[in-house]
N, C-alpha and C positions, 0 to 999 in steps of 0.2 A: 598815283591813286592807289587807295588802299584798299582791297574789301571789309565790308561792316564784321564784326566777331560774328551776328548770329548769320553771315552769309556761308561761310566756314566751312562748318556740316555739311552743307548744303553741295559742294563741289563736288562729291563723288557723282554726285546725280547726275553730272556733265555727260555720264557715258552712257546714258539714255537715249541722248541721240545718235550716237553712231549705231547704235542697236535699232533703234528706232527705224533708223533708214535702211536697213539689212533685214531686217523680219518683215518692214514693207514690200521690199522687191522680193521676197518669198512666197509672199500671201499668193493664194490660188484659191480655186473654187471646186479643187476636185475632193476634196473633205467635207463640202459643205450639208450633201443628204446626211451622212453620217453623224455632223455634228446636229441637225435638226431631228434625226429619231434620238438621238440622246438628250434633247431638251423637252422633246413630246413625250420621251419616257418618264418625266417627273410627274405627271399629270393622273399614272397608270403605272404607279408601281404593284411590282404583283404579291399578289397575296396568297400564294398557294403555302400549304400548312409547312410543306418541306422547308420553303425558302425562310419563313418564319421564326421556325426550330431553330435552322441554321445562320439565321443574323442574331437570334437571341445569343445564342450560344458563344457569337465573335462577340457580344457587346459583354459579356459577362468577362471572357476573358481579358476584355481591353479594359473593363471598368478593375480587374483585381490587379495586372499591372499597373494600370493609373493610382488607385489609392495605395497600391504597397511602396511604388517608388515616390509617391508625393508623404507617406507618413515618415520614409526612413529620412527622405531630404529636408524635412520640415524638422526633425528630431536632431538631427546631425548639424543642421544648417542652426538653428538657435545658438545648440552649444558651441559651435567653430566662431560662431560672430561674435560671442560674448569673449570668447578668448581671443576672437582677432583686433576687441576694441581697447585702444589708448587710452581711453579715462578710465577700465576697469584694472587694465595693468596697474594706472597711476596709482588707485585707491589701494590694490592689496599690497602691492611690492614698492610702488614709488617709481617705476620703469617705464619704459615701453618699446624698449630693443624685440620684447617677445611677440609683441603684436606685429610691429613691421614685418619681421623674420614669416611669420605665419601669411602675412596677407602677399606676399612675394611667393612663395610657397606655393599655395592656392591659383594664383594668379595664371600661368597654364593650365591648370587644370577646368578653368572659366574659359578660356578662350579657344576649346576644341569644343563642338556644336554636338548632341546626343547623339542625332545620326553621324558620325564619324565615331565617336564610338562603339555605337553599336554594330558598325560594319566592322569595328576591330575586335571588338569583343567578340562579334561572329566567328570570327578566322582563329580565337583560341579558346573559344569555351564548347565552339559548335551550335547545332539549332537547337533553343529552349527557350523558356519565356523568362527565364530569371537573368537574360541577356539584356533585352528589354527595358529591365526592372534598375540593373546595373548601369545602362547608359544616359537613364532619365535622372538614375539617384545623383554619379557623380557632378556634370554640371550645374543641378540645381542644387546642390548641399551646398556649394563653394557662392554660386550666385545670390543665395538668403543669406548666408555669412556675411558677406560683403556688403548687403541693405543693412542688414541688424548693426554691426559692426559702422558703417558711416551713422545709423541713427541714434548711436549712441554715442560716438564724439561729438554729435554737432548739435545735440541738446543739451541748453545750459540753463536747467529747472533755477529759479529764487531760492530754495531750500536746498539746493546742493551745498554752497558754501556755511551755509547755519551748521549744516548738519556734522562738517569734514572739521569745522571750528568746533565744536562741542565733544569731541571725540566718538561720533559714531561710529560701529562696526562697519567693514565694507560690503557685508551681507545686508545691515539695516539700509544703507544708503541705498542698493541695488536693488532692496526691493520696494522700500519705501517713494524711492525718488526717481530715479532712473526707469524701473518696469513701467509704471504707468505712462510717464512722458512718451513712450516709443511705441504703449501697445498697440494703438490705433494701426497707424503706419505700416506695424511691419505684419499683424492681422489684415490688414488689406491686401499687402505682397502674396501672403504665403494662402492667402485665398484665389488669388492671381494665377499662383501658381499650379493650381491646383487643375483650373482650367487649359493649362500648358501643356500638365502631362497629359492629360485625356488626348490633347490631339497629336504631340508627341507618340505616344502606345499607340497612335491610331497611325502615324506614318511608317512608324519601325515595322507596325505591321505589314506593308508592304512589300519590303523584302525577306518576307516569311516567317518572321520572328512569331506569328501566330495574331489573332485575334480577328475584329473587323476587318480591320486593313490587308488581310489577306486575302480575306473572301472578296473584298471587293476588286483587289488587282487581278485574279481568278475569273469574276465575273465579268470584269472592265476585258480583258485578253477575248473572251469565249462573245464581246459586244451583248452581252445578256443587260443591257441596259434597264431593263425594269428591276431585276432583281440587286443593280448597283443603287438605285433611286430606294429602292425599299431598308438598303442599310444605310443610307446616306440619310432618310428623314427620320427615320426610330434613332440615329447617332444625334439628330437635331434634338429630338422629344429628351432624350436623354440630359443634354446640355442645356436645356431649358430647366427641368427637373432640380439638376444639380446647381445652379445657377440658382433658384431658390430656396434650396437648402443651405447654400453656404452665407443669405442674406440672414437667415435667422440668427447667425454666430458672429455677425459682421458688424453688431454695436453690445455683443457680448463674450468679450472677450475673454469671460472666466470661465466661458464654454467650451473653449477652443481645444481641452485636453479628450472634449467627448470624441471631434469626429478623427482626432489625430488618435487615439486607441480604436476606433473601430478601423481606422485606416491599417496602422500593425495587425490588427486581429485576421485582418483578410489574408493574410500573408500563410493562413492555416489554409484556405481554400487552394495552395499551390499544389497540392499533392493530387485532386483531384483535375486539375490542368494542368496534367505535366509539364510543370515548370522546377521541374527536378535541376538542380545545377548540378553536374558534374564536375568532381577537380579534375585538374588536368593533369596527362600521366607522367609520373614523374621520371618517367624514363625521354621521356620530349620536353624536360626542364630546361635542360640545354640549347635547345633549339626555340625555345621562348626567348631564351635571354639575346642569345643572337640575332632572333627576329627581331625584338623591343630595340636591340642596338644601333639597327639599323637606320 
């Protein structure tokens, strides 16, 4: 006997039970008041003017990391995908050694998670928020390549061939034929994504990289439970907010360059949240490279 193809996938999930059975013989009940004033605490989050200031203030920073690293990987990820797709090589050059070469390329750089590089980037840029910024951009630039890039080999519009037959430019066909076939799609993604990084910046924040996520791992340590409930439902209002702003732009897609320039433009608000990037000294150049080597 065989297993079915869509059973497949489905096989890692096998190790649920031995976990299963190990976090059961763990369970206790000496956690239990604690976890009960932390679910009482949702009810009564506090409202004192400090604690206020001081969630405004993490949501702001976590909302200008979210849109700086979702405008640069939105911007970068277009143009990578277009050059990592097969039928674009085909039309200008007639190739496509250059496409495979690039999506090989990219392809470790998808398969290491934000948080692992933010913890690496931690250890060579030091604490600042354009650490942040850098480990939400690079997975997600490579991860919208890689959508844009399959949705454009794998749509095959009626007018592609009229057009390749009549001698159209590859600029005409790309924009005439190809853009609209795929905007849907990949305007749904890269709205997707959008919602990613917000709770991405919101977990980096927890190992101090700055924003929400700080204040909350801070308050979570000191069991200030109301004042974690109170940044935990204003991070809700917020994702709800944002969530219908990006429904406005989500069956107009000629809209799409508005919130991606206000998204770069925020990237001017770093100065005043010290998300200064420092380079690194380049007397420890050598000692990067040996680390990296490792």
């Amino acid at each position: 006997m065989r297993p079915a193809l869509p059973l497949i996938p489905l096989i890692p999930g096998l190790c649920l039970v031995p976990m299963g059975l190990i976090l059961f013989g763990d369970v206790h009940g000496g956690g239990l008041p604690l976890l009960c004033s932390f679910a009482a605490a949702a009810l009564h989050p506090s409202l004192e003017p400090s604690v206020l200031v001081g969630v405004a203030m993490g949501i702001r920073i976590t909302l200008v990391v979210t849109l700086v690293s979702w405008g640069i990987s939105s911007v970068l990820g277009c143009l990578l995908g277009v050059l990592g797709s097969k039928k674009i090589w085909r039309l200008w050059a007639g190739i496509t050694w250059p496409a495979l070469l690039l999506r090989k390329g990219l392809a470790p750089l998808r398969a290491v998670h934000e948080l692992i590089w933010g913890l690496l980037l931690l250890q060579i840029l030091g604490l600042n928020g354009w650490v942040a910024v850098i480990a939400i951009v690079i997975p997600y630039t490579v991860l919208l390549a890689r959508v844009i890039a399959d949705q454009i080999d794998c749509q095959e519009p009626p007018a592609l061939p009229a057009l390749q037959s009549s001698g159209a430019s590859a600029v005409s066909v790309l924009l005439t034929v190809v853009v609209p076939a795929v905007a849907h799609p990949v305007l749904d993604h890269i709205n997707h994504r959008l919602d990613c990084a917000l709770r991405s910046s919101l977990i980096l924040g927890v190992f101090g990289l700055g924003g929400l996520g700080t204040d909350l791992m801070l308050s979570l340590q000191s069991l200030r439970f109301q004042e974690v409930w109170t940044g935990l439902w204003l991070m809700a209002i917020t994702m709800v907010l944002m969530d219908r702003v990006l429904r406005l732009f989500r069956h107009r897609w000629w809209m799409t360059p508005i919130p991606l320039v206000l998204a770069l433009m925020t990237a001017g608000l770093g100065s005043s949240l010290t998300l200064e990037l420092p380079w690194p000294n380049p007397q420890l150049w050598p000692f990067y490279i040996i680390w990296f080597s490792k």
